[in-house]
C-alpha positions in Angstrom: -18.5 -23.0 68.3 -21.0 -25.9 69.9 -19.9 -29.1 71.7 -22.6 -31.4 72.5 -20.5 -33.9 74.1 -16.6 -34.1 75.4 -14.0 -37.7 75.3 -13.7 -37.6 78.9 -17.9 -37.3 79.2 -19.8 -40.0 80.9 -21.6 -42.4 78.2 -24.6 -41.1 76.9 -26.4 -44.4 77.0 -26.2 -47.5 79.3 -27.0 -50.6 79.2 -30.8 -51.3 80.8 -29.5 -53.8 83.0 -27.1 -51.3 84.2 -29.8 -49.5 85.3 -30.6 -49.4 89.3 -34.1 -49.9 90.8 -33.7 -46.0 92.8 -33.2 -44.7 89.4 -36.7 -45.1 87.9 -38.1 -41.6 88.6 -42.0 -42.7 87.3 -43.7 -45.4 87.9 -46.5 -45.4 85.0 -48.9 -47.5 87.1 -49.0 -45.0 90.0 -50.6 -41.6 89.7 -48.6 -40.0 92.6 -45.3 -40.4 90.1 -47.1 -38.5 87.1 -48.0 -36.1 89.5 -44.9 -35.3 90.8 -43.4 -35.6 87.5 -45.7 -32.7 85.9 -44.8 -30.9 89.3 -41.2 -31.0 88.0 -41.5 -30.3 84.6 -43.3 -27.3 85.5 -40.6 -26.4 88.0 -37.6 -26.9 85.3 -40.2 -24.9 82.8 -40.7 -21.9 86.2 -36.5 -22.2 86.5 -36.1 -22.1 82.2 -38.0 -18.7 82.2 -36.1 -17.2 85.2 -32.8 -17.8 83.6 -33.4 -15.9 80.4 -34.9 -13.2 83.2 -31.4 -13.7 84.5 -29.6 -13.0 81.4 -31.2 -10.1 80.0 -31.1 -8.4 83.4 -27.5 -9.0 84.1 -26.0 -9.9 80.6 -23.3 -12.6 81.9 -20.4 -12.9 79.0 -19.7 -16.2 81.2 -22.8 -18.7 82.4 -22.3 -22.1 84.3 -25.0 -24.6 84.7 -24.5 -27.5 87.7 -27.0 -30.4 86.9 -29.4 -28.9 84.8 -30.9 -32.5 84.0 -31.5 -32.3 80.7 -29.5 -33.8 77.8 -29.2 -34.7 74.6 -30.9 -33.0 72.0 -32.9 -31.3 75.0 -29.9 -29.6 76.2 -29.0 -28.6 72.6 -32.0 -26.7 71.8 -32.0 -25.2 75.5 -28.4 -23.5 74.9 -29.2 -22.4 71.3 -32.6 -20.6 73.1 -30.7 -19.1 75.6 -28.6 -17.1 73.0 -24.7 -17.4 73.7 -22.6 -17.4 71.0 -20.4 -20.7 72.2 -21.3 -23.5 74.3 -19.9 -26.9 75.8 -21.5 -29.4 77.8 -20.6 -32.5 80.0 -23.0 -35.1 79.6 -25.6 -35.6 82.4 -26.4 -39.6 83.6 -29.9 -39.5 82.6 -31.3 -36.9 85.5 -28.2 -36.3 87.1 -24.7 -34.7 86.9 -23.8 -32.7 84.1 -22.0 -29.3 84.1 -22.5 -26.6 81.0 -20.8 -23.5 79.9 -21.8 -21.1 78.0 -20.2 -17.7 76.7 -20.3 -14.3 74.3 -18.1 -13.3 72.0 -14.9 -11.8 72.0 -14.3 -13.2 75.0 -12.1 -16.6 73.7 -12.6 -19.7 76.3 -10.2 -22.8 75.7 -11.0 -26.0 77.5 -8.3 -27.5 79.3 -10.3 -30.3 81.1 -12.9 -31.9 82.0 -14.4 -34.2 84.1 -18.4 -35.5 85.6 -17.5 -33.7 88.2 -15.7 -30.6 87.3 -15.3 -28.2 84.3 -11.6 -26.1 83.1 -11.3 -23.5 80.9 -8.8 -20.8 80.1 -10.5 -17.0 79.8 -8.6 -14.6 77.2 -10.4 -11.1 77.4 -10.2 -8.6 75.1 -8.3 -6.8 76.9 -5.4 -9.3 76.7 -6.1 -10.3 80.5 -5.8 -14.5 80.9 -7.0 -16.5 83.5 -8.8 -20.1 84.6 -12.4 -20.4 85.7 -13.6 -23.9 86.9 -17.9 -24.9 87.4 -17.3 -27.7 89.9 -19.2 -30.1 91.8 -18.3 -30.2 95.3 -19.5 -30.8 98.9 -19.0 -28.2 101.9 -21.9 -26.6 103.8 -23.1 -24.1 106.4 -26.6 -25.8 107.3 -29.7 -24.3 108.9 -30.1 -26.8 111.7 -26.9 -27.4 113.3 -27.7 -31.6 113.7 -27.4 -31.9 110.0 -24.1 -29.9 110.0 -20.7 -32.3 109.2 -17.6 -31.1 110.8 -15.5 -33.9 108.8 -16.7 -32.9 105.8 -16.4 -29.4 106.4 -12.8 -29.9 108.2 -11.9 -32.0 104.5 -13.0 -29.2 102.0 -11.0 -26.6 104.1 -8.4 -28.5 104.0 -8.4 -28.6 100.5 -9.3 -25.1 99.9 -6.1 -24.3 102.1 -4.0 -26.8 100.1 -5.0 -25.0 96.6 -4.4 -21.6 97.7 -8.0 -20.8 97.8 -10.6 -17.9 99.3 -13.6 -17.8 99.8 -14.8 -14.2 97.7 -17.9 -13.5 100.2 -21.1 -12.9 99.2 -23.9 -10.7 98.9 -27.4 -11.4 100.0 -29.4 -14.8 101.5 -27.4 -16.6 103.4 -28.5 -19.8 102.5 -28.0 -20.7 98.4 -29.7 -24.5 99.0 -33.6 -25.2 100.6 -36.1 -27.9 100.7 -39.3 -28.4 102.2 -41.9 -25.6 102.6 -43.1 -26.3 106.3 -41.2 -25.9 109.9 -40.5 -29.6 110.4 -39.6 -30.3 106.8 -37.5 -27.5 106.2 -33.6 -27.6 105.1 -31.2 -25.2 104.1 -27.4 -25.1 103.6 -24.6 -23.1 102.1 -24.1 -25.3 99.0 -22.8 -23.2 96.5 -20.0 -21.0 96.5 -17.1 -18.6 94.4 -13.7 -19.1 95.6 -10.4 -17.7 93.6 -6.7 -17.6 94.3 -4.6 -14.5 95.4 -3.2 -14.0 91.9 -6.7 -13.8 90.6 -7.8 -11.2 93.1 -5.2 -9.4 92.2 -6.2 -9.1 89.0 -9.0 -7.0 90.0 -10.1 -3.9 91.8 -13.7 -5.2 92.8 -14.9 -8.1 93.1 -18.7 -9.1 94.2 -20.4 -12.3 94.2 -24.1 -11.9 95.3 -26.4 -14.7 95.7 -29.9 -14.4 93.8 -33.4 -15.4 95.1 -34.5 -18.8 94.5 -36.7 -19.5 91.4 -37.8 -22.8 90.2 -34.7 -24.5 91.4 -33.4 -25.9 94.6 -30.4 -23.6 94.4 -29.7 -20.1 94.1 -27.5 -18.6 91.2 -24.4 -16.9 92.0 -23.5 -13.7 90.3 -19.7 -13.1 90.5 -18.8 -9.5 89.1 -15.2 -8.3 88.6 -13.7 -5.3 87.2 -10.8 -2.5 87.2 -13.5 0.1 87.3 -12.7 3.0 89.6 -15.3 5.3 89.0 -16.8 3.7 92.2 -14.0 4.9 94.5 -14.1 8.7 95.9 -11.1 10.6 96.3 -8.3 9.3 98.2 -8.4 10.7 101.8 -5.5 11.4 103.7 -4.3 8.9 106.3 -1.7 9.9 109.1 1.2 7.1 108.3 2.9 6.2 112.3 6.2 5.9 111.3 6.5 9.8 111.0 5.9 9.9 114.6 9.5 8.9 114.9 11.1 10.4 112.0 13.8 13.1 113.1 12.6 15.9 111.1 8.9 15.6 111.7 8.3 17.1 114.9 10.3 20.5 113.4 7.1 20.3 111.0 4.7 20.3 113.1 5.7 23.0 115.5 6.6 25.5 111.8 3.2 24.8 110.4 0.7 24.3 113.7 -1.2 27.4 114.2 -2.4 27.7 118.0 -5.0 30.6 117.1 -6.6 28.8 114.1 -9.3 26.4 114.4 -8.5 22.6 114.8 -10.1 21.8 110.7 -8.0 24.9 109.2 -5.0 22.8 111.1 -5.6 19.6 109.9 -6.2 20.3 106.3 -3.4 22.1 106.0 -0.9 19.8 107.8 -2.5 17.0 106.0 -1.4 19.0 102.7 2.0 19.5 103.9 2.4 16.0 104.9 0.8 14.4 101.6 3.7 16.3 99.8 6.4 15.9 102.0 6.4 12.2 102.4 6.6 12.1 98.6 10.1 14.8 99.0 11.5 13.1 101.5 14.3 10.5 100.0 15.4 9.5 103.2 12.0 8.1 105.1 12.1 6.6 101.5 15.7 5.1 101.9 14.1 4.0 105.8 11.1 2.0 104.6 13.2 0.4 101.6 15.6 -1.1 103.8 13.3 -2.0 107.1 11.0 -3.7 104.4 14.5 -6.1 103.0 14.9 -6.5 106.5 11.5 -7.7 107.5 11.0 -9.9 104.0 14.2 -11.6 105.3 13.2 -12.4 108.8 9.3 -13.5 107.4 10.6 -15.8 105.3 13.0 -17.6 108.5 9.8 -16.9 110.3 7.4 -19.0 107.6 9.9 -21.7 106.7 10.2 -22.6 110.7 6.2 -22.8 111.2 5.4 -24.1 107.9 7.9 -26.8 108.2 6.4 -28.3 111.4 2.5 -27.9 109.5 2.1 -27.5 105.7 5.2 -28.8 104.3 3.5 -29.2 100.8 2.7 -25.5 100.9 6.0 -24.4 101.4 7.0 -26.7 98.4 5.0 -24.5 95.8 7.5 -21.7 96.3 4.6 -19.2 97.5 5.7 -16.7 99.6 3.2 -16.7 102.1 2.6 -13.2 102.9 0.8 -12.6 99.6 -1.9 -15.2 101.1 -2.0 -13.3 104.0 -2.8 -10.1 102.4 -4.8 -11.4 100.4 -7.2 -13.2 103.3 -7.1 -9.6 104.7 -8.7 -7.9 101.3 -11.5 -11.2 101.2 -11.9 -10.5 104.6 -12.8 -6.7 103.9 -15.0 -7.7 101.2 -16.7 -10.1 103.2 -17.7 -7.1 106.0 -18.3 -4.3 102.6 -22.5 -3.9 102.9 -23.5 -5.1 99.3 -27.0 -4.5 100.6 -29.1 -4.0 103.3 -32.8 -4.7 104.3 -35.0 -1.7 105.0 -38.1 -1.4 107.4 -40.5 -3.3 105.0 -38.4 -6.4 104.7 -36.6 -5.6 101.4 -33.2 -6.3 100.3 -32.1 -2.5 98.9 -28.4 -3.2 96.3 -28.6 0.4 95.6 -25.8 2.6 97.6 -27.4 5.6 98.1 -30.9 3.7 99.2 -28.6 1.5 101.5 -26.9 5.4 102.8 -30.1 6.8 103.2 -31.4 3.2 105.2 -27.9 3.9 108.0 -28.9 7.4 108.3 -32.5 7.1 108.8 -31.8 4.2 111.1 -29.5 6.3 113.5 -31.4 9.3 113.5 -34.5 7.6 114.5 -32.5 5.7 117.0 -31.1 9.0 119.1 -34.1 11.0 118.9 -36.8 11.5 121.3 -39.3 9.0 121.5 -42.6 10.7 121.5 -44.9 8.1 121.2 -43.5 6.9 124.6 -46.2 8.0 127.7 -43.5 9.1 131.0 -47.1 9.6 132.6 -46.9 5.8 133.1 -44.0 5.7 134.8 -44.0 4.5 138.7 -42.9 7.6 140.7 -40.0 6.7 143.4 -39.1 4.1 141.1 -35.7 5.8 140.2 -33.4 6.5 142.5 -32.7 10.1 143.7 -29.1 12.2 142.7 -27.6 13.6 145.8 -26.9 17.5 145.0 -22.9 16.9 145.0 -23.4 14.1 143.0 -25.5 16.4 140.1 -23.2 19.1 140.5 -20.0 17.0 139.8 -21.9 15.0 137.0 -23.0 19.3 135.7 -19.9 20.8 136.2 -18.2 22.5 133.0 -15.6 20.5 131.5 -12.2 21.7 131.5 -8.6 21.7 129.0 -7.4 18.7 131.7 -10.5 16.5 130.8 -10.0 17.3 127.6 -6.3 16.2 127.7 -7.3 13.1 129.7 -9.7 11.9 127.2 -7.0 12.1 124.2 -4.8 10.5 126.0 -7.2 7.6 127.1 -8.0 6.6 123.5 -6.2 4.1 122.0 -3.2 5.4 120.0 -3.3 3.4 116.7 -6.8 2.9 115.8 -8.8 3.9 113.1 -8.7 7.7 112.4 -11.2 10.0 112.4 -12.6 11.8 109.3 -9.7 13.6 109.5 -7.2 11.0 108.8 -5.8 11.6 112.1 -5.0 8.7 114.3 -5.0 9.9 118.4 -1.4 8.9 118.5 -0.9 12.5 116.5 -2.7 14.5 118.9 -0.7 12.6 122.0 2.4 13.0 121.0 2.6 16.7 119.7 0.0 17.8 122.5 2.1 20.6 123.4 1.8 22.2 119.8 -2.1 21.0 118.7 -3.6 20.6 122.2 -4.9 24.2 122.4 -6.6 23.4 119.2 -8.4 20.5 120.1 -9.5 21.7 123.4 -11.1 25.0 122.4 -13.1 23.0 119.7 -14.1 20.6 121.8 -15.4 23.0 124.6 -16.9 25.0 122.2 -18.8 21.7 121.7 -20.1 21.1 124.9 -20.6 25.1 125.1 -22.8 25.2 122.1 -23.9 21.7 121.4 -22.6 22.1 118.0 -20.2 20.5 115.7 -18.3 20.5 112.6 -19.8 18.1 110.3 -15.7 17.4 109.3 -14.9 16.1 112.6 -17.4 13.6 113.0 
C-alpha cells in the first residue's frame, strides 16, 4: 500500500509568479550557491546512508520523517529504497515541509488525518492493541544560550500540552536534538524535537524509552521511542513495609509472636517480611479498611478537583477526566525521566548497556572513598591544622553505645525510602521495644569490627 500524495496535501506545483524572491535556493550565476548546494546534497546523501544505518540497527515497524525535502518522484524511490512494506507522504513545498510515514507489516496503520503541518494515524497491532500516533510539526524549545530562549512561546506550547492531556516521555541521551554552526560564536542548539503521549497511552505499556541519537547529516537528531509489556527486565519484586500496618489492631501482636531478640537483625527481617507478604493477602479486614478509606478519599478528591479546577482549567474539567489518573501518571513520566538510560564513562562515552552503566556507579564510588595515593601529605604545611584537645579526641573515640544507637533511629525520618530491606525507620521506631536489641547489636558489631552485611546496605 503506497500513497504518494493526500486531498488535504499542499499543491504539488505553483504558479512561478507565486514564487517568492527568499525561495530561490541557487543562484546559477554565483559560484558560492553551487557550492553550497553540492555541500547539501552531499549532506542529505551523508543523512540517506545513516538512516538505512538506522534501520537495520534498530528495525523500527513505525518511521516518521519531518521535512525531508525531497518530493515527487525523489521521495518515491527514497521510500521504496528504504524497504517498508507501506508508505504515505504529505507533500513538501518545494524544499520545505512535508511529513512521511512509513511502516512493516502486520502492523495495520489507518490514516485519520492530515495536514502540512501534522500527520494521524490509527495503530492496530497484532496483538489486538489500538492506539493513535501523530508526526507533527511544532515549536517549543530548551535553547543553549538563554538570550535566544522564548518564554511566550514556551508558556503557549505548555499550555497546550496541558490542555491535550499531554507528557512529556523523557529521554535518553544529548540533551540537545537541534544545532547549527560549528564555531563558539556561531553555535546554536535547542530542544526541538520531542515524544509526548497521554496517560491512557502510558498505560498501555510497561516501559517506555525514548532516547535521542547522535546527529548525522541532518540538523536534527532522531528520536527512538521504544515501548513494550516485556517484563523480563524487571527482578523480583522486593518486599516493601506498607505504613498503614503501623496502626492496624492486630499487627503489633505480630510482631512481638514472630521477633526473635537472640537472632540476628537479617534472620528477622526476612522472616517477618515473609509473614507480612502473606498476611496482608489473609487479612479481609485491612482489605475491608483500604476499600472503604479509598471510596472515601475518591469522594472528597473529586469535591477537592472540581473547586480548584473550577476557578483554573474549566475546559479540563469538561472532558470528564478524573484528574488523579493525570496525576499519577506525571509521577510514572517523572520516574522515567530520573531512570539512568545511560551514562558517560571516564573516556567520554555514552555506555546504553546496564551492566556497563552498573559497573561505571561502582567503579565511580569505590574510587571516590578510597585512599588517594598519588596525593604527597609530605607537602602539607605543618601547624596548618588545628590541634584536638585530649577531651575533645576522647569524646569524638569513645565506643558507641545501645542509646546512640536508639538516638540515631529515632532521628531518621520515619517515612522515607527503605533500606534494602524494605523497612522504612518508622518500623524500627515504633516496635523498638521488640527489634531494638536486634538492631543495636548489629550495628555495634559494625563499628566493633568494621564489617557489614552486604543485605543491609
Amino acid at each position: 500500500m503506497n500513497f504518494t500524495n493526500h486531498p488535504n496535501d499542499p499543491p504539488l506545483e505553483r504558479d512561478p509568479g507565486d514564487i517568492m524572491e527568499e525561495e530561490v535556493l541557487v543562484d546559477l550565476d554565483d559560484d558560492s550557491g553551487l557550492d553550497q548546494t553540492r555541500r547539501s546534497c552531499l549532506k542529505r546523501a551523508e543523512g540517506l546512508l545513516y538512516l538505512k544505518h538506522l534501520i537495520f540497527k534498530y528495525k523500527p515497524q513505525i518511521l516518521g520523517l519531518l521535512e525531508p525535502k525531497v518530493s515527487g518522484a525523489s521521495a518515491d524511490s527514497i521510500c521504496k529504497n528504504l524497504k517498508f512494506d507501506n508508505w504515505i507522504r504529505i507533500e513538501a513545498y518545494g524544499f520545505s515541509g512535508g511529513i512521511w510515514l512509513l511502516w512493516n507489516d502486520p502492523i495495520s496503520l489507518d490514516i485519520l488525518y492530515t495536514n502540512p503541518q501534522f500527520l494521524l494515524a490509527q495503530v492496530k497491532e497484532n496483538s489486538g492493541e489500538t492506539w493513535n500516533i501523530s508526526v507533527t510539526v511544532l515549536n517549543k524549545e530548551e535553547v543553549s544560550c538563554p538570550r535566544n530562549f522564548s518564554q511566550q512561546r514556551c508558556v503557549g506550547f505548555q499550555n497546550w500540552m496541558f490542555n491535550q492531556g499531554l507528557l512529556d516521555m523523557g529521554f535518553s541521551g544529548p540533551k540537545f536534538t537541534w544545532h547549527r554552526g560549528n564555531t563558539q560564536d556561531t553555535f546554536k542548539a535547542a530542544r526541538l524535537d520531542r515524544a509526548v503521549c497521554n496517560t491512557e497511552f502510558q498505560a498501555l505499556w510497561n516501559i517506555i524509552n525514548v532516547e535521542h541519537l547522535p546527529i548525522i547529516g541532518s540538523d536534527h537528531a532522531p528520536i527512538l521511542v521504544s515501548f513494550s509489556n516485556d517484563n523480563n527486565f524487571k527482578g523480583p519484586k522486593k518486599f516493601r513495609f506498607m505504613a498503614p500496618w503501623l496502626i492496624h489492631p492486630d499487627f503489633e501482636k505480630l510482631v512481638k509472636e514472630n521477633w526473635k531478640r537472640d537472632e540476628p537483625l537479617r534472620n528477622n527481617n526476612e522472616n517477618l517480611a515473609r509473614l507480612l507478604q502473606s498476611w496482608n493477602k489473609e487479612e479481609s479486614g485491612l482489605i475491608r479498611l483500604e476499600k472503604k478509606l479509598q471510596k472515601e478519599l475518591n469522594s472528597l478528591l473529586d469535591q477537592e478537583e472540581l473547586k480548584w479546577f473550577q476557578k483554573s482549567r474549566e475546559t479540563w474539567i469538561a472532558s470528564g477526566d478524573r484528574n488523579t489518573k493525570f496525576y499519577h501518571a506525571s509521577v510514572l513520566a517523572d520516574r522515567k525521566r530520573h531512570k539512568i538510560g545511560a551514562i558517560t564513562n571516564s573516556s567520554g562515552v555514552l555506555v546504553a548497556d546496564k551492566q556497563e552503566i552498573k559497573n561505571i556507579i561502582v567503579d565511580h564510588f569505590t574510587r571516590l572513598f578510597v585512599k588517594d595515593r598519588e596525593a604527597d601529605l609530605s607537602l602539607a604545611i605543618p601547624g596548618c591544622f588545628p590541634t584536638l584537645e585530649e577531651e575533645d579526641w576522647l569524646n569524638l573515640n569513645k565506643p558507641f553505645t545501645e542509646e546512640d544507637i536508639k538516638k540515631a533511629t529515632f532521628d531518621m525520618a520515619p517515612f522515607k525510602a527503605p533500606g534494602p530491606d524494605g523497612f522504612i525507620a518508622a518500623f524500627y521506631q515504633n516496635f523498638w521495644s521488640s527489634v531494638g536489641n536486634s538492631v543495636s547489636r548489629q550495628a555495634l558489631n559494625f563499628f566493633h569490627t568494621s564489617k557489614m552485611d552486604e543485605n543491609l546496605n
